[in-house]
Structure formats: C-alpha cells, structure tokens
N, C-alpha and C positions, 0 to 999 in steps of 0.2 A: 529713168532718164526722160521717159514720157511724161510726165508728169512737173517734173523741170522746165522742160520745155515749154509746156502749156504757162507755166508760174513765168517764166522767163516772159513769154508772149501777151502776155497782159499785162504786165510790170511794162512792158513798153507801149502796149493800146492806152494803159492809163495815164499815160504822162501827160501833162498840160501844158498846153499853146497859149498863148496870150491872140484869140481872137477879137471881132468887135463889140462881142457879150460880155466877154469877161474882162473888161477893161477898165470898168467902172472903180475898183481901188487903187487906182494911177489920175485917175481922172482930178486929182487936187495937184497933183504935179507934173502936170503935160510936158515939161522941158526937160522932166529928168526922166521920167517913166519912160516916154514915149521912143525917147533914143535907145531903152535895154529893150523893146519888144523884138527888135530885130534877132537884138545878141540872142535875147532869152527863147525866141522857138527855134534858131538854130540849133542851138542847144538841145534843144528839146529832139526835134526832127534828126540829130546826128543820135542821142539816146534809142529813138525810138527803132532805126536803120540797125546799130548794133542789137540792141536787143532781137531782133528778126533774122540777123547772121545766127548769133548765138544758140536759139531757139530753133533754128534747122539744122544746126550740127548738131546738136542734141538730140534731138529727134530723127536725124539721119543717119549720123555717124556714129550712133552710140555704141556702138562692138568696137568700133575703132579708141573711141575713148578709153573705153574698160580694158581694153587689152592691152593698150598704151600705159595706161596706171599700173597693170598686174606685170608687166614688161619692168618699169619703172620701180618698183617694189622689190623686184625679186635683183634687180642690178644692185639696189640698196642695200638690200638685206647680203648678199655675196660680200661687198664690200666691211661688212662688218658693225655698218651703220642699223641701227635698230629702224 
C-alpha cells in the first residue's frame, strides 16, 4: 500500500496546470483557449486534492483497508459467491 500511495502522490504532483509558460499552444486561439484555462486547472487542482486524500488513506489506513477487503471476501465467499 506504501508504495501506492507514493504512485498515487505523483500521479497527482504530475498533473498540469495551464500557467503563463505553458500557454504558448493556445496562444493562436486566445478566445477559445483562454476561457478553458480556468475550467482546465480546476480540474487539474480538484485531481490533484483527491489524489492527496487517496494517497493518505493509503498510506494511513491501510490495515483498515485490507481488513475491510478480507472482511468483504469472506461475507462473499459465505454467500456462495466465488
């Protein structure tokens, strides 16, 4: 799960924002570009926030997880379901 969690936490530091640098392939369509910058690091910045919940429960909670699945497993498995 440690290691999830690491994978989980740069899968969110890596996501891309639309700053003043990297703007430059919008730069031929200012009127249509310029109105998704907003949408698009929202976006971006709401990706990055989950990614950092997920990435501490993982790394925090992970006995709770695994037990919760072997919990979840064995309710199935009673039931008859493989």
């Amino acid at each position: 799960m440690q290691s999830t969690a690491t994978g989980v936490n740069l899968a969110g530091n890596r996501t891309p924002r639309f700053e003043g640098w990297n703007l430059a392939p919008l730069a031929g369509m200012p009127q249509i570009g310029l109105r998704f910058v907003g949408r698009l690091n929202a976006i971006a910045d709401t990706w990055r926030d989950s990614t950092g919940i997920l990435g501490n429960v993982l790394r925090d909670d992970s006995d709770k997880i695994i037990k919760s699945a072997a919990n979840y497993r064995a309710a199935n498995l009673d039931s008859g379901k493989p």
